[in-house]
N, C-alpha and C positions, 0 to 999 in steps of 0.2 A: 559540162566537164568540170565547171571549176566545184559546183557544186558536189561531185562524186568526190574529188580529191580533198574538199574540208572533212568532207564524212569520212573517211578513212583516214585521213589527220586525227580526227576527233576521236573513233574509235580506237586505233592504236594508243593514243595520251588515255584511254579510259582502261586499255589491256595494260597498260606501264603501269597505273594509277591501282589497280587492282590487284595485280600478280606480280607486278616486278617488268624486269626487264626480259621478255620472251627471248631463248635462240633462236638462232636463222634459220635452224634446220627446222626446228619444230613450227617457224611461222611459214617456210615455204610448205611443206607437210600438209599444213592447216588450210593451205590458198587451192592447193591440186587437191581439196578431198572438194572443199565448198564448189569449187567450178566444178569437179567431175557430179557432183549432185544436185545444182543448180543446174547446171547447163550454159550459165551465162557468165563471163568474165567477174571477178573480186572486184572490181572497182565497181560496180553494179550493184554490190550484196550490203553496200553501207548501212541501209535502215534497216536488213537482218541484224544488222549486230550491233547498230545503238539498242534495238528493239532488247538484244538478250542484254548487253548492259544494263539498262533499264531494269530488264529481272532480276539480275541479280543484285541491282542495289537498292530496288524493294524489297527483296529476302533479306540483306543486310542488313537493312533498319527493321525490318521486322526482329530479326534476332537482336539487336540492341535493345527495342520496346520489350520484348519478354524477357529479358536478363533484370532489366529496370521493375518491370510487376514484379519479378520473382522474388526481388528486396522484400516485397510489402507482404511481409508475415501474416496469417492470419490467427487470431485471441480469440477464446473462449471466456468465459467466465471462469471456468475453472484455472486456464493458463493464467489471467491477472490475478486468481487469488495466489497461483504459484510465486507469481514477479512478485506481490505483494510483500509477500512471508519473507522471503528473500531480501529482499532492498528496499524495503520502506527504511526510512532515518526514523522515521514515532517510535517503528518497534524496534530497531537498535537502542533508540534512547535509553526502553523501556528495560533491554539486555541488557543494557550498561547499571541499569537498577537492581537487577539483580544478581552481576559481579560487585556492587560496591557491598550488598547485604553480606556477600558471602566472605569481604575482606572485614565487615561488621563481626562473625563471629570467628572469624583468626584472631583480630584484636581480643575480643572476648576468653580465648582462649589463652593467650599468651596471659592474661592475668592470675592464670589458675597454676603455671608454672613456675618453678624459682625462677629469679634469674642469677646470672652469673656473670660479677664483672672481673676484670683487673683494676689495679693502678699501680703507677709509680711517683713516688717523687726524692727528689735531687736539692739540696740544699746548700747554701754556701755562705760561709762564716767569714767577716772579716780577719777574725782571729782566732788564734787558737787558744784556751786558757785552761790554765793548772792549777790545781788544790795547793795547799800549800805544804801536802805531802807528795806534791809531784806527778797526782794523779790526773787523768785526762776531763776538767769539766768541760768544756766544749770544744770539738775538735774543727779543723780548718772545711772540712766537706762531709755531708751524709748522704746517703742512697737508703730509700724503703719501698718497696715493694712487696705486693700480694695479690692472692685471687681472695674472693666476697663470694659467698652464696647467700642472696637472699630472699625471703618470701614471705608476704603479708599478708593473711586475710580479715578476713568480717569472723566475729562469732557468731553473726546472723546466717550466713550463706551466701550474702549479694551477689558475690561472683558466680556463684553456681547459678542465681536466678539470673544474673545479666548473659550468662553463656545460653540458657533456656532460652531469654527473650531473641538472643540474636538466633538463635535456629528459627524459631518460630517466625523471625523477618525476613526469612530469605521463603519460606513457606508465603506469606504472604507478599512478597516481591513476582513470586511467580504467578499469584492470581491475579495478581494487578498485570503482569504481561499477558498473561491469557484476555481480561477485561479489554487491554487495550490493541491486542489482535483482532478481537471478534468484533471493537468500534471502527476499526481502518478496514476488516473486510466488508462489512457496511457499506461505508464511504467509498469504496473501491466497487461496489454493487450497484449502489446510485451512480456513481459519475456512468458506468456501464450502461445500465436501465439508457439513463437519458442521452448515451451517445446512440443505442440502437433507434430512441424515438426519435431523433433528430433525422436519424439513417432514412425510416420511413417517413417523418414528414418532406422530406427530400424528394425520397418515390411518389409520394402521395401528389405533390406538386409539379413534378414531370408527365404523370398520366393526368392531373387535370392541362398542363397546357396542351401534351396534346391531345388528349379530348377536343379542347378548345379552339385548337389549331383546326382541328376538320370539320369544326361548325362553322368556323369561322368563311370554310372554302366552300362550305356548302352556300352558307348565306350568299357566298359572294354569286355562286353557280343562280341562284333564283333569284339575285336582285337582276343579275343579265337578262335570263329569260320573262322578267318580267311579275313573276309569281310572287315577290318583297319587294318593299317598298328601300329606299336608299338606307334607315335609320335602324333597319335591322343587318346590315353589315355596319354599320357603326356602335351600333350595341357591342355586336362580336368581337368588333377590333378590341372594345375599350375592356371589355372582359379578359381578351385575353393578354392583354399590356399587364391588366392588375394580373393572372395568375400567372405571368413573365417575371414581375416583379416580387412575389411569393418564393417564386423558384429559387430568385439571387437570395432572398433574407432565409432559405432554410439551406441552402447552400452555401453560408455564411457561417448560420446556428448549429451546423454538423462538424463546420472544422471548426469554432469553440469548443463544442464539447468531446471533439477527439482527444482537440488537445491538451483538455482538465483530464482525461482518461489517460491522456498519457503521462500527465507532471502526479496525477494521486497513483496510476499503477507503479510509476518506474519503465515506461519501455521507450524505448529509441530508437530513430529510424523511421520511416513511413511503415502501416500496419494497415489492416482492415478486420473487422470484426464478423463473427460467425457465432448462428445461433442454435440450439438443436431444432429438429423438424416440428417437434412438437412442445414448441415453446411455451406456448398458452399453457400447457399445464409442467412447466418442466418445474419451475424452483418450489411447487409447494407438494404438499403432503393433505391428503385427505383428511381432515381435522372434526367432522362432521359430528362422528361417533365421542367424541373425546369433550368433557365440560370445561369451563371455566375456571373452575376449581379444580380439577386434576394438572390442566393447562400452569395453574399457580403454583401448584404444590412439586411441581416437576421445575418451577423455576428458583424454587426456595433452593430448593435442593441441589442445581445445576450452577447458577447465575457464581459467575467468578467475582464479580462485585460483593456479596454476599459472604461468600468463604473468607473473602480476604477481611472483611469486616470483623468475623466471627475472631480470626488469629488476631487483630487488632485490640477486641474486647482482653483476649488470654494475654496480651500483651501488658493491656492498660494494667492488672491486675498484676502482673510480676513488676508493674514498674513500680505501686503501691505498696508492694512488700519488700521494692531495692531501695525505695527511699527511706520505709520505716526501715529497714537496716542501720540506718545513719545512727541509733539510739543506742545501739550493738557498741562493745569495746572490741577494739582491734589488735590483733594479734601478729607481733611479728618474729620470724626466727631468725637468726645469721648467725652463720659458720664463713671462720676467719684464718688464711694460711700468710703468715707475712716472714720476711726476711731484711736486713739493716745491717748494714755496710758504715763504719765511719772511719774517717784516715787523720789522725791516728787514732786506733784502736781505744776505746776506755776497758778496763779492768771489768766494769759493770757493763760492758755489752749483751744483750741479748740477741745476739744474731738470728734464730728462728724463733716462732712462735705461732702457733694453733691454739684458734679458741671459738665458742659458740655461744650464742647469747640469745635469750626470750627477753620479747619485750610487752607490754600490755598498756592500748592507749585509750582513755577512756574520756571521753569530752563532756563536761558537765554542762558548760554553760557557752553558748556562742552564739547569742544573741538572739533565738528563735528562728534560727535559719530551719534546721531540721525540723519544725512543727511548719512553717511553712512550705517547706520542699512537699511533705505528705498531703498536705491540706492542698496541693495543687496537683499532685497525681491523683485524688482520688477524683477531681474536678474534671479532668482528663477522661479518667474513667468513665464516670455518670454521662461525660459527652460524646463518647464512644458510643457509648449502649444507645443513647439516643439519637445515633447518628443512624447506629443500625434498625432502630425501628424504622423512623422517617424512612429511610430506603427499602426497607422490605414493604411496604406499605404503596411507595412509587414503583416498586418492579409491578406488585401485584396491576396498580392503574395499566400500568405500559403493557402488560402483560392482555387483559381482560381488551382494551384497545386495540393491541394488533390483532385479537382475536377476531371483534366486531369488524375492524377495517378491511379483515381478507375475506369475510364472509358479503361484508357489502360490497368487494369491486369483483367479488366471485358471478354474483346476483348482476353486476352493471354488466361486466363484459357478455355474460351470456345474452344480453339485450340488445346490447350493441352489435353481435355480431350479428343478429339477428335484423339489426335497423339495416346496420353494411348490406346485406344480402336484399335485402327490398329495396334499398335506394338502388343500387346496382342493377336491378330487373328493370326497375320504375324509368332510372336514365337511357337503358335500354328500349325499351316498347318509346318515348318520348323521343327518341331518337329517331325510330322507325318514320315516327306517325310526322315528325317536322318532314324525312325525307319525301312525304305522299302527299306532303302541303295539311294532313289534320291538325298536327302541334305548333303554334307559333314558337318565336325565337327565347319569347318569357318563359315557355314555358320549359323550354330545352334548360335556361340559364336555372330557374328553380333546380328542377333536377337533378342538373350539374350541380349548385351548390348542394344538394341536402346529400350528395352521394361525396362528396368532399370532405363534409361534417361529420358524416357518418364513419367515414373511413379515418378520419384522424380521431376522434371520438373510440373509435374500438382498439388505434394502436396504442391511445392513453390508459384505456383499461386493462389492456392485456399487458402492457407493461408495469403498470400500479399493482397488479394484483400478485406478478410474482417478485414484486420488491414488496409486499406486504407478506407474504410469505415468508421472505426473509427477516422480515425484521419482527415476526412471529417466531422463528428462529434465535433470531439474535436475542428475543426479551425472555424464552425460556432457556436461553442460554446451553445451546446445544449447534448454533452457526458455522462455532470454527471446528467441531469433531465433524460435521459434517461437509463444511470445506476441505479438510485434511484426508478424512474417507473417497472425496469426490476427486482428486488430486494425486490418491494411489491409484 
């Protein structure tokens, strides 16, 4: 008895605990429905309804557990190149380089226009003094004020070339943010690559323990009956401790490289990654038909590195003709509105006055600055030009490289998938023939290991080969139109 009244203590505290506080009406309601379908008195139906308690606060935590997964976003490649573009700090940096170009030719500009000032100024005499005709030589206070319009240039043009050069920086401010979008979707491709390989060396190490796990129960099933010897469950154990121990260190190496995937994408929050079905050939492009040299000439053409070089060359060139401007006389005009106030008045006051004035400045001699100033733009220059060869010369390398590289891990993965598929047969049929006593326990563990090799061996292929694609991308310099395509 006392045992039915805990249970019905205990379930009531778990109806309060759940729903509140039940009415009376609705708990008696509840007691005459359970008896008239039971047949046996409420105080009797206790483990009925811890039993449904119980269910229902397994379904409770179960909806807790899915609200909790349901945080954990899942990212494509395409989704982190979106996060990328958006909220990297590299390429704000890089944004921010090309507002300051673009305050580079407002400066620029503002030189081309007059300017126009005021002033005033306010003076104050100890004394006042008189001519000796009683006239006013200097009076006790003056006031002058006016507007200035004025405007200087080059007879060379400088301004106009410095206005040119700064257009052309903001032109090449945006190739250098393009260069350095398609280096962070890169980086943002890698850290990917090697979170999904981790992902599968993760799987790879779970199906070998348990592989492992069921040789190990086997061993143990034949060392009982006699058909092995003790040493072949001690083999198994120690096998499967090490691939226990495989399991923590890629179990380790997965949340490393989520978590570089998360500080290079930008994303917050727990996440899980997603691949397409047909991954093996998802990031590359059939390159087969296509040479080496069309592969170069497409990157001549394309590579934002390149462009921005090419405006930097037309650069170095207008800086060589803003310096040799220095040799130019200068030209200035001003137009003058003034007005002059003094107390008291002089006879000879000029209270307003408008006037306009050319001026022409011409510098003969100043010590060999301006043959120096040239003689180092044109040093500038020459190192431009040969900045841009050296670099069209490296693309072409990088170029010609990513080309061989995707064709070799093209060639490796087809083999490996190929090994994957025989060691997997091979651990199969050895599997069989330990179960019928033909396979010893060696030869089970070979197996196991070459079908372990094989399988992590084809997920390092099949992921090198479309990060080789990509950066076959990246070196003909077409990555980020096709990130931005794959993203619409």
């Amino acid at each position: 008895m006392s045992h039915e009244l805990s249970a019905i203590k205990s379930q009531k505290s778990g109806y309060k605990m759940l729903y509140g506080t039940i009415p009376s009406f609705l708990r008696k309601q509840e007691s005459r429905e359970t008896e008239a379908k039971s047949g046996f008195p409420l105080k009797n139906c206790g483990n009925d309804r811890n039993r449904r308690n119980a269910f229902l606060f397994i379904i409770f935590f179960s909806m807790i557990l899915f609200a909790n997964y349901a945080h954990a976003v899942e990212y494509g490649l395409e989704d982190l190149y979106k996060l990328a573009l958006e909220g990297s700090e590299r390429i704000k940096i890089s944004e921010e380089d090309v507002y300051i170009a673009g305050t580079g030719k407002d400066k620029a500009k503002s030189v081309l226009l007059p300017k126009l000032s005021a002033f005033w100024n306010y003076t104050k005499y100890t004394e006042q003094k008189l001519s000796s005709s009683g006239s006013v030589i200097q009076p006790e206070d003056s006031t002058y004020w006016g507007l200035r319009l004025d405007q200087s240039v080059s007879l060379s043009g400088r301004e106009v070339t410095a206005f040119n050069m700064s257009k052309e920086n903001i032109e090449k401010s945006r190739y250098d943010l393009h260069s350095v979008k398609e280096d962070y979707l890169l980086s943002v491709s890698s850290a990917y690559y090697e979170a999904l390989r981790a992902k599968k060396a993760l799987e790879i190490a779970r199906s070998n323990v348990e592989r492992l796990t069921k040789h190990r129960d086997a061993s143990a099933v034949r060392v009982k009956v006699g058909e092995a010897t003790k040493t072949t469950l001690l083999r198994a154990e120690a096998e499967l401790s090490g691939a226990q121990s495989e399991e923590i260190r890629a179990r380790n190496g997965l949340q490393v490289a989520m978590a570089v995937l998360a500080r290079v994408a930008g994303i917050e929050g727990a996440y899980d990654l997603k691949e397409a079905t047909d991954s093996s050939r998802y990031a590359a492009d059939d390159k087969g038909a296509e040479t080496i040299e069309s592969l170069k000439q497409a990157a001549f053409s394309e590579r934002a590195e390149l462009k921005s070089l090419e405006l930097q060359k037309k650069i170095g060139e207008g800086q060589v003709r803003y310096t040799q401007g220095l040799y130019w006389p200068t030209l200035s005009v001003e137009g003058v509105y003034s007005r002059k106030n003094e107390d008291p008045k002089s006879a000879f006051l000029n209270k307003e006055s408008v006037y306009g004035g050319i001026k022409l400045n011409f510098a003969f001699f100043e010590g060999g600055l301006r043959r120096a100033e040239v003689r180092e733009a044109e040093s500038r220059q020459r190192q431009i030009r040969l900045v841009y060869e050296d670099r069209k010369k490296s693309i072409a390398i990088e170029v010609e490289n990513a080309y061989l590289e995707l064709i070799t891990q093209k060639g490796i993965m087809e083999k490996f998938e190929a090994q994957a598929l025989y060691a997997g047969d091979n651990y199969k049929a050895v599997s069989k023939q330990f179960e019928y006593g033909i396979a010893n326990s060696l030869d089970v563990m070979d197996a196991n290991t070459l079908l372990v090799t094989a399988e992590r061996q084809l997920a390092d292929s099949k992921y090198n080969y479309q990060l080789s694609a990509l950066r076959l991308k990246k070196a003909t310099g077409v990555l980020l139109k096709t990130a931005v395509n794959q993203i619409k």
